[in-house]
FIKOLZA-1660 file (N, C-alpha, C; in steps of 0.1 Angstrom, whole numbers, plus 5000, padded with zeros to 4 digits):
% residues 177
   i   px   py   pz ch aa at
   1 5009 4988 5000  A  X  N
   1 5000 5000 5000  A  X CA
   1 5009 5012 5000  A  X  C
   2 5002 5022 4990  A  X  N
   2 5016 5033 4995  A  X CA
   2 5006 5040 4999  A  X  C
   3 5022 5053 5004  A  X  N
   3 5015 5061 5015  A  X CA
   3 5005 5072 5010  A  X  C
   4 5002 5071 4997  A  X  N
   4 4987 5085 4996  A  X CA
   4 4975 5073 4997  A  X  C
   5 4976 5060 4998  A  X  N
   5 4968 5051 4999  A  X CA
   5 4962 5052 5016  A  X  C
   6 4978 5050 5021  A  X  N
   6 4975 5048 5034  A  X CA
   6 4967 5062 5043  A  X  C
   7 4970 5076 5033  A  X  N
   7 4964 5084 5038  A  X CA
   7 4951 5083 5038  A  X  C
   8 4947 5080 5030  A  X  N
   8 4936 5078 5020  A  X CA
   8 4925 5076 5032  A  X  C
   9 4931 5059 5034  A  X  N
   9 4921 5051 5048  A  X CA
   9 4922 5058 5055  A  X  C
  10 4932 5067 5063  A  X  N
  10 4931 5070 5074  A  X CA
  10 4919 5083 5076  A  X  C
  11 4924 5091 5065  A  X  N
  11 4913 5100 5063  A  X CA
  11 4895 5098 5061  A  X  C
  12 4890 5086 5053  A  X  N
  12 4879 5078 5055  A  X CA
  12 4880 5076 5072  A  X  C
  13 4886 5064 5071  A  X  N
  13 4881 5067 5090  A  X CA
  13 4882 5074 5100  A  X  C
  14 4884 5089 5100  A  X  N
  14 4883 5096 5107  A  X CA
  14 4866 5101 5106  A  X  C
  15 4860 5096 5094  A  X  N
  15 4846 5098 5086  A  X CA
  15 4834 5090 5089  A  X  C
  16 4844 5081 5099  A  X  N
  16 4831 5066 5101  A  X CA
  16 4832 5072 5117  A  X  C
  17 4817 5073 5125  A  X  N
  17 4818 5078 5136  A  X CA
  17 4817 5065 5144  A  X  C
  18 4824 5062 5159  A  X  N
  18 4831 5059 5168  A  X CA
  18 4816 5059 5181  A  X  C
  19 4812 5040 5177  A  X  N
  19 4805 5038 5182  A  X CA
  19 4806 5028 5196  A  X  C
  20 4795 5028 5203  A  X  N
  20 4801 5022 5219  A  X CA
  20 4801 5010 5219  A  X  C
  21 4806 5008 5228  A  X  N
  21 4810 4991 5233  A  X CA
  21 4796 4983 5226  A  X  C
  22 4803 4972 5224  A  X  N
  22 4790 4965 5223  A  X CA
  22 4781 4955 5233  A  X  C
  23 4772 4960 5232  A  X  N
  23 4762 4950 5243  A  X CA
  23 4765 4937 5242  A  X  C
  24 4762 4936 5256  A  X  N
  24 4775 4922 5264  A  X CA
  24 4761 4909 5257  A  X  C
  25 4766 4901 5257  A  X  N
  25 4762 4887 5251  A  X CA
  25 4761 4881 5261  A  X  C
  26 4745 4873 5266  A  X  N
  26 4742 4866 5272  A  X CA
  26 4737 4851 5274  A  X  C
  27 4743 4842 5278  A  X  N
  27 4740 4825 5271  A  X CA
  27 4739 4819 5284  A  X  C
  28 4733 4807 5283  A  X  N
  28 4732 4798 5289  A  X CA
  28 4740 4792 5297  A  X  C
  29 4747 4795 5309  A  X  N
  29 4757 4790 5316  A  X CA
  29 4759 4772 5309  A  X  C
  30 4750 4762 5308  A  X  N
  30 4750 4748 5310  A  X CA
  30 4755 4743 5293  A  X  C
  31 4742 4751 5282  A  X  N
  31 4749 4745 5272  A  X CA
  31 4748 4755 5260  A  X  C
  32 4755 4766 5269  A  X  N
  32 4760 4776 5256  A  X CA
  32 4749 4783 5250  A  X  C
  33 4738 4783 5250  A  X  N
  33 4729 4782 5241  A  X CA
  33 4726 4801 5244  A  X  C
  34 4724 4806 5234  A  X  N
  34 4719 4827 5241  A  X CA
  34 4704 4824 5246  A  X  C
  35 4707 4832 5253  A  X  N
  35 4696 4835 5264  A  X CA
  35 4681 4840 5257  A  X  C
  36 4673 4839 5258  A  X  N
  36 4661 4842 5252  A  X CA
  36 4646 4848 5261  A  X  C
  37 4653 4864 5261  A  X  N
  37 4648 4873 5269  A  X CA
  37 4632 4876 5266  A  X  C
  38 4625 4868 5258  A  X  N
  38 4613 4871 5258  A  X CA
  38 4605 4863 5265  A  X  C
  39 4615 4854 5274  A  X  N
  39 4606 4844 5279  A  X CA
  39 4605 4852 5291  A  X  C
  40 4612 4860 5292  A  X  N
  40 4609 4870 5307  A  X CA
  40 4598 4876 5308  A  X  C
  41 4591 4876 5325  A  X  N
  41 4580 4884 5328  A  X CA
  41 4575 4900 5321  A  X  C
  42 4571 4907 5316  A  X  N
  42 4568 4915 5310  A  X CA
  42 4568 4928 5317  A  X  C
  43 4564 4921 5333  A  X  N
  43 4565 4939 5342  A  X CA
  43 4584 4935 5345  A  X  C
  44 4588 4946 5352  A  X  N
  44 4603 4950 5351  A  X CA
  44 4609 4947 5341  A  X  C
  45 4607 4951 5324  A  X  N
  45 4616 4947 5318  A  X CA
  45 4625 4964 5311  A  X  C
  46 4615 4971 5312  A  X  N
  46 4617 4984 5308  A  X CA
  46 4626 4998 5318  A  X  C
  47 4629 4988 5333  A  X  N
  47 4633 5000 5341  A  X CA
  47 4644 5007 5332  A  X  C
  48 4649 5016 5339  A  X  N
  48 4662 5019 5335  A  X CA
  48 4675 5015 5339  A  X  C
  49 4676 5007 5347  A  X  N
  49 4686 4998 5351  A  X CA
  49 4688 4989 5345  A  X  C
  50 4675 4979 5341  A  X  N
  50 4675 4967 5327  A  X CA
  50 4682 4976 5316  A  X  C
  51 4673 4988 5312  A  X  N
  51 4677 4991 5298  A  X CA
  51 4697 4986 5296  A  X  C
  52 4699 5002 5313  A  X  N
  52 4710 4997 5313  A  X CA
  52 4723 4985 5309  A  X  C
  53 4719 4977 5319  A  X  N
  53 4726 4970 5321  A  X CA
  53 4722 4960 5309  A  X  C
  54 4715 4958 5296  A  X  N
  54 4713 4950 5290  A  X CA
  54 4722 4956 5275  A  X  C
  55 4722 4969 5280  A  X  N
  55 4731 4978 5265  A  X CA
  55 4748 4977 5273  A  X  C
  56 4751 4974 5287  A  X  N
  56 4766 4978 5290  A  X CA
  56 4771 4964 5299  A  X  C
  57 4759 4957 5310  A  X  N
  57 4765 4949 5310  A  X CA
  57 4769 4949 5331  A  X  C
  58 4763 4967 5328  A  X  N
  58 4765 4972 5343  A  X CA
  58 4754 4972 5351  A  X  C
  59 4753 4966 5359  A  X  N
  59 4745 4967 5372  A  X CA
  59 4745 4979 5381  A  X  C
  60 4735 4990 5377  A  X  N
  60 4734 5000 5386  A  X CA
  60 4732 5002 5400  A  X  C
  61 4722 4989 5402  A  X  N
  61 4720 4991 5414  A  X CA
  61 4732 4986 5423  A  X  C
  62 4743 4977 5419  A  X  N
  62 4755 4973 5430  A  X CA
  62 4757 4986 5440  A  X  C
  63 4756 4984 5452  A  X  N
  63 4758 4994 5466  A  X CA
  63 4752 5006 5465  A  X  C
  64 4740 5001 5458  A  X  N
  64 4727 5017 5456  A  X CA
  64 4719 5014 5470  A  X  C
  65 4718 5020 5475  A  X  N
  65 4715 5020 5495  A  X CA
  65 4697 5018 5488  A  X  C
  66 4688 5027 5481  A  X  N
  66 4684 5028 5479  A  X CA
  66 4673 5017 5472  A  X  C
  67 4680 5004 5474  A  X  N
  67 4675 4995 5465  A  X CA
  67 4676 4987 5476  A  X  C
  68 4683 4984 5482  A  X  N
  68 4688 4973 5495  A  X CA
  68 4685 4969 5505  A  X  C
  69 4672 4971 5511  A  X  N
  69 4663 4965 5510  A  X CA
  69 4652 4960 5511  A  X  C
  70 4646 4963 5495  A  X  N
  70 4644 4954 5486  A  X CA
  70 4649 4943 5478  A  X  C
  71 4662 4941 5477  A  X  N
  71 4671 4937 5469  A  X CA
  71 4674 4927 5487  A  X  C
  72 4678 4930 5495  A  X  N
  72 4677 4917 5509  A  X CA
  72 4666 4908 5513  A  X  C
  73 4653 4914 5507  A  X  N
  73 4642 4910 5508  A  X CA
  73 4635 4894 5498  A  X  C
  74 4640 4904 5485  A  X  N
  74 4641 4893 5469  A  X CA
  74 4652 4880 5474  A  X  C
  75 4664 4885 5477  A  X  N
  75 4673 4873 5483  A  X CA
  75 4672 4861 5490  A  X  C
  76 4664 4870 5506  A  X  N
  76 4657 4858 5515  A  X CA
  76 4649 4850 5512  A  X  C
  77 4638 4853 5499  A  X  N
  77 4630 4849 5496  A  X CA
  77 4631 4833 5488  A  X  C
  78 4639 4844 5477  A  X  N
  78 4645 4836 5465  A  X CA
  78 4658 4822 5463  A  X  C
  79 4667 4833 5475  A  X  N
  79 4680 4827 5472  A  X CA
  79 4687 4818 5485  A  X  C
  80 4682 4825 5498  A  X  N
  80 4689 4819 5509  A  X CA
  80 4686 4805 5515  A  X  C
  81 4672 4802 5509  A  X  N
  81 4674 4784 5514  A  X CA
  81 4683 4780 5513  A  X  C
  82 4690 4779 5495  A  X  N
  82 4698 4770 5494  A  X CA
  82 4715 4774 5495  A  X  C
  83 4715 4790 5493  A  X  N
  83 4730 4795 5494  A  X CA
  83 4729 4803 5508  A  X  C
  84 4726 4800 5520  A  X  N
  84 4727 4807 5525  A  X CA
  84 4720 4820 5535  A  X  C
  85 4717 4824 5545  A  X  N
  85 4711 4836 5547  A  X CA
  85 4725 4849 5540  A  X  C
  86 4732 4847 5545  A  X  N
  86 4749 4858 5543  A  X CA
  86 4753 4851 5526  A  X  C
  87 4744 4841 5520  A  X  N
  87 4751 4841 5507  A  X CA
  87 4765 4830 5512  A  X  C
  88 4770 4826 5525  A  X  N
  88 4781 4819 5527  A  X CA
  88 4778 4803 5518  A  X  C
  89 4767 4796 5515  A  X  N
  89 4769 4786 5510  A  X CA
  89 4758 4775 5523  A  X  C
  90 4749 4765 5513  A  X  N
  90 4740 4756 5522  A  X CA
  90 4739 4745 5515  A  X  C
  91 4730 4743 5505  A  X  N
  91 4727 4733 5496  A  X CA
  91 4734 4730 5485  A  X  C
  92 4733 4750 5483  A  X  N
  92 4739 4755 5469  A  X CA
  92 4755 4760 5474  A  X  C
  93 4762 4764 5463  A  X  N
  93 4773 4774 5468  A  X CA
  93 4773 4784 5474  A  X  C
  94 4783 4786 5482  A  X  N
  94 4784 4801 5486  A  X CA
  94 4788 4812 5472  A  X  C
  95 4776 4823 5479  A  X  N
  95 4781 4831 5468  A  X CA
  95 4787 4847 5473  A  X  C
  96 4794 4848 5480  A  X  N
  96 4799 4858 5489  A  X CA
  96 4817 4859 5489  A  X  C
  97 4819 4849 5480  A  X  N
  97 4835 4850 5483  A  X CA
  97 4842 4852 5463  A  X  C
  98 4857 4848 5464  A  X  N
  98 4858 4850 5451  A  X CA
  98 4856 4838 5443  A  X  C
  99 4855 4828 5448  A  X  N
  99 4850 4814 5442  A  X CA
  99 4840 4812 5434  A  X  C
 100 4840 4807 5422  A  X  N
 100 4827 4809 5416  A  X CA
 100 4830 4791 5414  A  X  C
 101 4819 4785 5410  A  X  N
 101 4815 4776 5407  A  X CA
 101 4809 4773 5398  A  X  C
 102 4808 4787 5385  A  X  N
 102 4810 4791 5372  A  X CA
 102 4818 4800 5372  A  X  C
 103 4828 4806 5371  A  X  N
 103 4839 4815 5370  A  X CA
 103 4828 4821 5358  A  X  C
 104 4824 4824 5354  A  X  N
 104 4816 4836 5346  A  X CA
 104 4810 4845 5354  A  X  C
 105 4808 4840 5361  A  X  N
 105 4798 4843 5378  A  X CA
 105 4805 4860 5382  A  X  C
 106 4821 4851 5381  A  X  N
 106 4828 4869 5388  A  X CA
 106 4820 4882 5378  A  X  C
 107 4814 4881 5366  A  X  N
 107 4807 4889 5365  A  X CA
 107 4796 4897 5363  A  X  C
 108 4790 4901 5365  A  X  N
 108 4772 4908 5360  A  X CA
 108 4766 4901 5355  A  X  C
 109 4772 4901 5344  A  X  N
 109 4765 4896 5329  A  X CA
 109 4763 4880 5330  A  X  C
 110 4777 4874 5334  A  X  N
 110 4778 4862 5340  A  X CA
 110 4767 4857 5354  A  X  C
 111 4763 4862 5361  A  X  N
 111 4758 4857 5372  A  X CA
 111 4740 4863 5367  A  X  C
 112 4739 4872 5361  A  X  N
 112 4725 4874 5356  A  X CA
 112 4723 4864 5346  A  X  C
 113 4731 4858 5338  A  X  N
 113 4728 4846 5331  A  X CA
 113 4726 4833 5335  A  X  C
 114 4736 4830 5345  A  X  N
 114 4733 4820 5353  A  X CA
 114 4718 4821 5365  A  X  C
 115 4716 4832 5369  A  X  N
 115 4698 4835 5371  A  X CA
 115 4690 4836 5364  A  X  C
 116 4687 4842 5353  A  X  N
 116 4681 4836 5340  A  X CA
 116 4678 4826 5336  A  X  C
 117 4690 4816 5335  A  X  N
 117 4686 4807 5326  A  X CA
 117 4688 4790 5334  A  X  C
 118 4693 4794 5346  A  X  N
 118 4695 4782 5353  A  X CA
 118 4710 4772 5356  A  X  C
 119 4710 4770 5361  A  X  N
 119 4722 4759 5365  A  X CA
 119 4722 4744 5368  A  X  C
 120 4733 4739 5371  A  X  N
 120 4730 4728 5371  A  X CA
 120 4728 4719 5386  A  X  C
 121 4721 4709 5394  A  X  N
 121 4719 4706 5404  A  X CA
 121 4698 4716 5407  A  X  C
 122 4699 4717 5413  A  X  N
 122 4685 4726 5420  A  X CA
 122 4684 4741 5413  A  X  C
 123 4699 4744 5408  A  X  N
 123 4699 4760 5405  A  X CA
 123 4686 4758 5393  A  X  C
 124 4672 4761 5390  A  X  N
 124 4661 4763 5380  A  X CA
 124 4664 4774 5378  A  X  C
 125 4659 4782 5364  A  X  N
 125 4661 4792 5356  A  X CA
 125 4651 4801 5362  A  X  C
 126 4652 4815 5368  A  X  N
 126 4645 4824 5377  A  X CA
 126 4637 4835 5366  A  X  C
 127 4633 4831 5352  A  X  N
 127 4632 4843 5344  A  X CA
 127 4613 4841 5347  A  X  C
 128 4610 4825 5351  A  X  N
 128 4601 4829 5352  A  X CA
 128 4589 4833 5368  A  X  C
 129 4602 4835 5381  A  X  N
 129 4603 4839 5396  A  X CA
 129 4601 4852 5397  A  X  C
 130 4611 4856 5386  A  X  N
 130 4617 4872 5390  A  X CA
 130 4617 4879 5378  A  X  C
 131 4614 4890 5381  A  X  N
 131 4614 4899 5369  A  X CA
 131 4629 4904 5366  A  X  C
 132 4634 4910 5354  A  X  N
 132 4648 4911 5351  A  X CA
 132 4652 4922 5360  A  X  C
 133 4644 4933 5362  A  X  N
 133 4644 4945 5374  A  X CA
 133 4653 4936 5387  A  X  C
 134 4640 4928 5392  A  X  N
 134 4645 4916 5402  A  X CA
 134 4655 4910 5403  A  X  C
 135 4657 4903 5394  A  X  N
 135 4674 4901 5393  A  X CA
 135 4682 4906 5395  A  X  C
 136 4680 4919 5394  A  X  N
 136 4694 4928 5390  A  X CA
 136 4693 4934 5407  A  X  C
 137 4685 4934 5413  A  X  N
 137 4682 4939 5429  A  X CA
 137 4689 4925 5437  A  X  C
 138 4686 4917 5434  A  X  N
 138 4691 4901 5439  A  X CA
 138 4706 4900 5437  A  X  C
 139 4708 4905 5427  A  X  N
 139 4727 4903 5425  A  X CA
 139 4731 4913 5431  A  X  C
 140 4725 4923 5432  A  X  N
 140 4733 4935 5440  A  X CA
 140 4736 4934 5454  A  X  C
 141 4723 4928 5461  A  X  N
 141 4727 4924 5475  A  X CA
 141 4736 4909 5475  A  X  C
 142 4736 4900 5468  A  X  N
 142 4750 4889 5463  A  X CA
 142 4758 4898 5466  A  X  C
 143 4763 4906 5455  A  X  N
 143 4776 4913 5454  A  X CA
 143 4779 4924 5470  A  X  C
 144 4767 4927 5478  A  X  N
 144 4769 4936 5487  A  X CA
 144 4773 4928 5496  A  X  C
 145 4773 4915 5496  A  X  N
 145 4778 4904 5514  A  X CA
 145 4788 4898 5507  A  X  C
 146 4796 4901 5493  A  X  N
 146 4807 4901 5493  A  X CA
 146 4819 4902 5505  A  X  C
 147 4827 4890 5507  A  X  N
 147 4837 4892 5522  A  X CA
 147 4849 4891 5516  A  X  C
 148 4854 4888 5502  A  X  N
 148 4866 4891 5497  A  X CA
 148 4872 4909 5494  A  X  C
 149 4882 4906 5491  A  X  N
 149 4890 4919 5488  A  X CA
 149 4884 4925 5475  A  X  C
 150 4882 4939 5478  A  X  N
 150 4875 4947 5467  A  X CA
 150 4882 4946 5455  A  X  C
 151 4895 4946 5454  A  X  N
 151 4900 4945 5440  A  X CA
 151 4900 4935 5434  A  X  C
 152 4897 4925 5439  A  X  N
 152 4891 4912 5427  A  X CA
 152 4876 4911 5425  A  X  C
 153 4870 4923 5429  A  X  N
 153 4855 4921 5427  A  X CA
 153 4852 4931 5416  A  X  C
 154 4852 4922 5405  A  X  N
 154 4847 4927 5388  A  X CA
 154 4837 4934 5389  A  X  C
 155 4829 4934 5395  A  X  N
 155 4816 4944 5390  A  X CA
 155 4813 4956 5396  A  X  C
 156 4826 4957 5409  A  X  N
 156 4827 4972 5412  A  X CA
 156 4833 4981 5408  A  X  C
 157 4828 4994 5406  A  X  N
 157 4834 5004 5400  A  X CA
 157 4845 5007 5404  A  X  C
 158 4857 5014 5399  A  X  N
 158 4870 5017 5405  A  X CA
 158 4864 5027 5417  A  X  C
 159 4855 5035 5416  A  X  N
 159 4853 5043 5431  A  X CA
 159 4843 5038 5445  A  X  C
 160 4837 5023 5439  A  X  N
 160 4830 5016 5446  A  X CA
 160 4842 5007 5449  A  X  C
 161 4850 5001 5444  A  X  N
 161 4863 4991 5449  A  X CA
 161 4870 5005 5462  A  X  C
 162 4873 5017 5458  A  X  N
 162 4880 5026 5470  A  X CA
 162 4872 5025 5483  A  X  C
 163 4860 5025 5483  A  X  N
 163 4853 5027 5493  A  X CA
 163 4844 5014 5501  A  X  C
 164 4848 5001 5489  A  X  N
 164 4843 4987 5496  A  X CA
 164 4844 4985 5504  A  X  C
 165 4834 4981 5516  A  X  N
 165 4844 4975 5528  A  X CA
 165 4834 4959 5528  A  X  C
 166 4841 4948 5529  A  X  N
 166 4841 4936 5526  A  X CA
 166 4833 4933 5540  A  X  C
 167 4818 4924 5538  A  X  N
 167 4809 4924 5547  A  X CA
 167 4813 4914 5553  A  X  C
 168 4814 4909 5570  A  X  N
 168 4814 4906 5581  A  X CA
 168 4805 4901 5588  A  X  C
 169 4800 4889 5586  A  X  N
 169 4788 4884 5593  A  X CA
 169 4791 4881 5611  A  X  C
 170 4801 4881 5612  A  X  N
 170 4807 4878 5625  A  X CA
 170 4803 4882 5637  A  X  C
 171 4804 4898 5632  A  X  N
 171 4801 4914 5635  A  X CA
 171 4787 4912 5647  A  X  C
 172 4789 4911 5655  A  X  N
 172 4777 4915 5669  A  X CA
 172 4768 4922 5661  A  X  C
 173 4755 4920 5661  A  X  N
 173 4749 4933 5655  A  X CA
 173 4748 4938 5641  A  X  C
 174 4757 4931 5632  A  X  N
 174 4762 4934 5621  A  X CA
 174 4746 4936 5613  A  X  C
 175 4746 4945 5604  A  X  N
 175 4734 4951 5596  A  X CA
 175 4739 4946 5581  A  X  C
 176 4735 4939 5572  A  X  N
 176 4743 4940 5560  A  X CA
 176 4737 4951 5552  A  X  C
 177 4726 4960 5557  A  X  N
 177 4721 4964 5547  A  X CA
 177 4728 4978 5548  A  X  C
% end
């Protein structure tokens, strides 16, 4: 290529505008398969947190006070027979530490797919329990009784990892919310 060529391109794409990340891909933890979001409940599908987090991938509500609880409430309901009241692990895995038992799990996208669409053992697919709004309230309180070190925890923001403090069930009195 010579170089009035190579100008050429470079000049064209300075012409093609500079579009965002692409929305994260969601599958079937067990056999790969994408997720198939119309099977979901019809109320919470339009919040703005779904919208969100379906175009980036990000969970707004992670350590939104304001959601929490509701998002402790969805958990006891939903989640703590089998993992837990603290998420430490019962039937199911613990989900409070950096251990995943799908390593996709360390992320959003990863752990909302594996609630969606199910796992393997007792884990059933929750799209038709919870609304996708719901989900996303239910991983946030997961991710808030987090007891590992903030900087291995993928789905906190770099200014939510400064200010983490790693939950303590121990704690006399301890409040997780």
């Amino acid at each position: 290529m010579t170089k009035r060529n190579i100008l050429a391109v470079l000049a064209m794409a300075t012409l093609v505008p500079v579009t965002s990340i692409a929305a994260p891909q969601f599958f079937n933890i067990i056999d790969g398969s994408p997720l198939n979001f119309d099977d979901a409940m019809e109320e919470g599908r339009d919040t703005p947190a779904v919208k969100h987090f379906l175009d980036t991938g990000e969970n707004l509500y992670n350590e939104d006070p304001a959601i929490m609880a509701d998002a402790e409430d969805l958990y006891a309901g939903m989640c703590s027979g089998c993992h837990g009241h603290y998420a430490e692990g019962k039937l199911g895995p613990g989900l409070n530490d950096s251990y995943w038992t799908y390593p996709s799990n360390a992320t959003d996208v990863g752990l909302f797919s594996t609630m969606f669409g199910g796992a393997t053992g007792q884990m059933g697919p929750m799209w038709g329990s919870l609304t996708l709004d719901e989900m996303l309230m239910t991983m946030a309180w997961v991710r808030h009784l987090y007891t590992g070190d903030p900087k291995d925890a993928d789905w906190l923001t770099d200014e939510q990892k400064a200010s983490f403090t790693p939950f303590d069930s121990t704690k006399p009195g301890d409040d997780p919310s």
